[in-house]
C-alpha positions in Angstrom: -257.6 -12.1 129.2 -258.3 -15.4 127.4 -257.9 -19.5 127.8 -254.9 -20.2 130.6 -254.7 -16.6 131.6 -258.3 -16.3 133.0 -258.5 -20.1 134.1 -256.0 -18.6 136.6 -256.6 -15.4 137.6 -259.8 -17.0 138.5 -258.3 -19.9 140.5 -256.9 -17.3 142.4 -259.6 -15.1 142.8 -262.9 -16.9 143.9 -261.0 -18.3 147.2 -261.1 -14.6 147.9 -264.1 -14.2 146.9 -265.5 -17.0 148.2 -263.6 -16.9 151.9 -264.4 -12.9 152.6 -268.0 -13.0 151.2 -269.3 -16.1 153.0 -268.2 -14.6 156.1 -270.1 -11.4 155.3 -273.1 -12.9 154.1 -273.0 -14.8 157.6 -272.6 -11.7 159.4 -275.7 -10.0 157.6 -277.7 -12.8 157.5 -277.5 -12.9 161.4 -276.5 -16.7 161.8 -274.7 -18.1 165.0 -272.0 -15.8 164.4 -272.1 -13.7 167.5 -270.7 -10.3 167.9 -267.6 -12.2 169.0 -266.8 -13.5 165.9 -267.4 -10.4 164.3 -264.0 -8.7 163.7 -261.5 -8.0 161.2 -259.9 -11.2 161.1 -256.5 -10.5 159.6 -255.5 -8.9 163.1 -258.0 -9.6 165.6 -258.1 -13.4 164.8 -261.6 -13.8 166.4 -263.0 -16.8 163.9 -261.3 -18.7 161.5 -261.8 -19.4 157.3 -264.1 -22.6 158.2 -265.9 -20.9 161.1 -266.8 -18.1 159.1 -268.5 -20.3 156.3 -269.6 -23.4 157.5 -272.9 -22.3 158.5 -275.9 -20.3 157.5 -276.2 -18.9 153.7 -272.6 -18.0 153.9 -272.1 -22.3 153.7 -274.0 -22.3 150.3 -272.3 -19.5 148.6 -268.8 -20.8 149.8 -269.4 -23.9 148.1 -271.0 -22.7 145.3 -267.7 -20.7 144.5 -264.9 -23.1 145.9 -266.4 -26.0 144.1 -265.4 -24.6 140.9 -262.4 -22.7 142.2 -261.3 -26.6 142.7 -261.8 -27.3 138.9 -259.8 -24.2 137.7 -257.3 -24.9 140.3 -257.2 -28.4 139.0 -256.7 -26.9 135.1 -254.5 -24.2 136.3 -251.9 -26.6 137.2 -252.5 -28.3 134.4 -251.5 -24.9 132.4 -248.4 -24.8 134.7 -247.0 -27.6 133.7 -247.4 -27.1 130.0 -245.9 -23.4 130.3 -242.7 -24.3 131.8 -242.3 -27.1 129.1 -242.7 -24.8 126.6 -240.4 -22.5 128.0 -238.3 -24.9 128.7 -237.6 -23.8 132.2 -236.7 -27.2 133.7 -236.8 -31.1 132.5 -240.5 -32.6 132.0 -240.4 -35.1 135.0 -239.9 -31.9 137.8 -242.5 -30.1 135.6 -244.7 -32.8 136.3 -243.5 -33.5 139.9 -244.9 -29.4 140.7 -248.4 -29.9 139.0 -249.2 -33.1 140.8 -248.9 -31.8 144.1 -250.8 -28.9 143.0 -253.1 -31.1 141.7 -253.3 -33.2 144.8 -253.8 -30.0 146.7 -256.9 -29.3 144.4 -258.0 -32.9 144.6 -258.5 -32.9 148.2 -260.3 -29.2 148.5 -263.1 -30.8 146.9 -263.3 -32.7 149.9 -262.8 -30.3 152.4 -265.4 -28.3 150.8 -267.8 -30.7 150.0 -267.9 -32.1 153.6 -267.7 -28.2 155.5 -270.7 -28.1 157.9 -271.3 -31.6 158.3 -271.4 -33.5 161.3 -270.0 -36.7 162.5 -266.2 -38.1 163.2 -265.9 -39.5 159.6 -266.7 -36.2 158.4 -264.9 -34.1 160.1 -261.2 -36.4 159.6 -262.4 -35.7 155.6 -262.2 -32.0 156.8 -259.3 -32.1 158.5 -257.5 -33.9 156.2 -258.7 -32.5 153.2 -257.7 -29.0 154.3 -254.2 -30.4 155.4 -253.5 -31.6 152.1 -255.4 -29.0 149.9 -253.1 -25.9 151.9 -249.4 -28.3 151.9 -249.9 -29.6 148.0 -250.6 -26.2 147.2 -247.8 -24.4 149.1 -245.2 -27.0 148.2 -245.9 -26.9 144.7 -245.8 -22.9 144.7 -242.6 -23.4 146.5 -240.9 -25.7 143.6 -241.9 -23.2 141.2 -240.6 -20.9 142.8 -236.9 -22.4 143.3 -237.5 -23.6 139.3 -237.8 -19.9 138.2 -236.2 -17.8 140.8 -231.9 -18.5 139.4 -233.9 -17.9 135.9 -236.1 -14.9 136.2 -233.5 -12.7 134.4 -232.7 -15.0 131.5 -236.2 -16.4 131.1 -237.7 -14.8 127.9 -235.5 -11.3 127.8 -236.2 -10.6 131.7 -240.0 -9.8 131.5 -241.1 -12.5 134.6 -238.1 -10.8 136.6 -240.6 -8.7 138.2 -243.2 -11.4 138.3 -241.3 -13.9 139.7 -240.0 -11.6 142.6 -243.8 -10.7 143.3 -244.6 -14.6 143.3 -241.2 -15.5 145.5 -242.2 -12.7 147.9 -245.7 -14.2 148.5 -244.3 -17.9 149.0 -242.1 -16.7 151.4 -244.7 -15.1 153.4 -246.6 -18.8 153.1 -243.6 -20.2 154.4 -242.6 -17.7 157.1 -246.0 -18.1 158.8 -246.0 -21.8 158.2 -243.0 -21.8 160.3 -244.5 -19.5 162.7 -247.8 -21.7 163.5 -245.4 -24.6 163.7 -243.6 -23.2 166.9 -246.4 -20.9 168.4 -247.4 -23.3 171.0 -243.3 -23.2 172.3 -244.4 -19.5 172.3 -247.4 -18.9 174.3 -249.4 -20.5 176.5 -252.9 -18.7 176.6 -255.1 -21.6 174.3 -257.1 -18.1 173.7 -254.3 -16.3 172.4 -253.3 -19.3 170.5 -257.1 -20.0 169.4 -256.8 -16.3 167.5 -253.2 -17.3 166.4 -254.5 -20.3 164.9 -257.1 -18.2 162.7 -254.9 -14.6 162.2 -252.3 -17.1 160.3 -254.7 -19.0 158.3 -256.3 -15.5 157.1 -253.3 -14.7 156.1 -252.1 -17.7 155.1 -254.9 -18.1 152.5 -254.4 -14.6 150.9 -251.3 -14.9 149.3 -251.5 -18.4 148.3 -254.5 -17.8 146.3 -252.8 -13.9 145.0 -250.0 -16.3 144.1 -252.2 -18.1 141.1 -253.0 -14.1 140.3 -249.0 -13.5 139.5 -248.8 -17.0 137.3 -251.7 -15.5 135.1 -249.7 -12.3 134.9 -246.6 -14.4 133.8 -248.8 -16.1 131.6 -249.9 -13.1 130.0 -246.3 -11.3 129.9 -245.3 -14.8 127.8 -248.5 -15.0 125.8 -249.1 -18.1 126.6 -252.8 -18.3 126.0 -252.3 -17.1 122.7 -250.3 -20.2 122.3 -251.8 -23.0 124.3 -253.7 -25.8 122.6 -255.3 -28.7 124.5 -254.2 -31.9 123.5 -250.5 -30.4 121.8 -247.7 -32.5 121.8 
């Protein structure tokens, strides 16, 4: 894999990294993660992405990683944009329109991030807002490329992103599904503790297939060669 390809595989995978290793490091390291936040958090919902790494080692590394992941992320969009022009999969401005809320999603991770185990109100609105907008720019710009390519996927350069595009339409559904979901959960139950482990089980899982959904894009970059053909700076 080379240029756009790897930019975004990569984009996709250190928030992986970065999310699951923090919160192992933590654990190993023995910082204020007691046994009660020690779980498999997909199912068992006993901490949440920011508990896991805002503290201890696990802090340093998370940054270390998401910091960059923020750049590519950033780039990847950037790549985005460009590959549907050239395919000329819908008019410039929408093309556009999806990479800046991408890259407002990417934008405000930096700040979530940067600010993740400070303390002070200030601080923790950048947090809160940061992660707001980094998670919604993100998921509604996978969403409009999604409802770009979706009526195209079997016309769009002989049928090879049909699969693709299914893959990447699948995962953005989940988003959306469990978007909807924590939107209505407190209608549901009750228990703040069984809502608490709500609250983290979604963003878990949340998380994962936004970030695998940057992991299909470099596929469909790759099936459409487009970093064989990208030049920074083209017309």
């Amino acid at each position: 894999m080379t240029g756009p390809v790897t930019i975004v595989f990569l984009a996709g995978l250190l928030p992986l990294i970065a999310a699951h290793a923090a919160y192992l490091l933590n654990i190993f390291a023995g910082t204020d993660l007691l046994p009660q936040f020690v779980c498999f958090p997909y199912t068992d919902g006993c901490v949440s992405i920011s508990r896991a790494a805002r503290s201890g080692p696990g802090l340093h590394l998370f940054r270390a990683l998401m910091l960059p992941g923020a750049v590519l992320l950033l780039l990847s969009w950037e790549f985005v944009r460009e590959w549907l022009r050239t395919l000329e999969a819908c008019t410039p401005q929408r093309a556009w329109f999806i990479a800046g809320l991408g890259m407002l999603g990417a934008f405000f991770l930096v700040f979530y991030v940067t600010w993740l185990g400070t303390d002070g109100e200030w601080y923790r609105w950048l947090r809160r807002y940061g992660v707001v907008f980094y998670f919604g720019g993100t998921a509604l710009a996978q969403l409009l490329l999604v409802w770009v390519l979706w009526p195209q996927r079997h016309q769009m350069t002989a049928g090879r992103l049909a699969k693709p595009i299914a893959l990447l339409t699948a995962l953005v559904s989940l988003q959306w599904t469990l978007g909807v979901f924590s939107a209505f959960k407190r209608l549901i139950f009750d228990d703040p503790e069984v809502v608490d482990r709500l609250e983290s089980i979604i963003e878990w899982c949340y998380a994962l297939p936004m970030a695998s959904c940057f992991i299909v894009i470099a596929w469909m970059f790759s099936r459409t060669r487009f970093h064989a053909r990208f030049h920074v700076g083209s017309p």
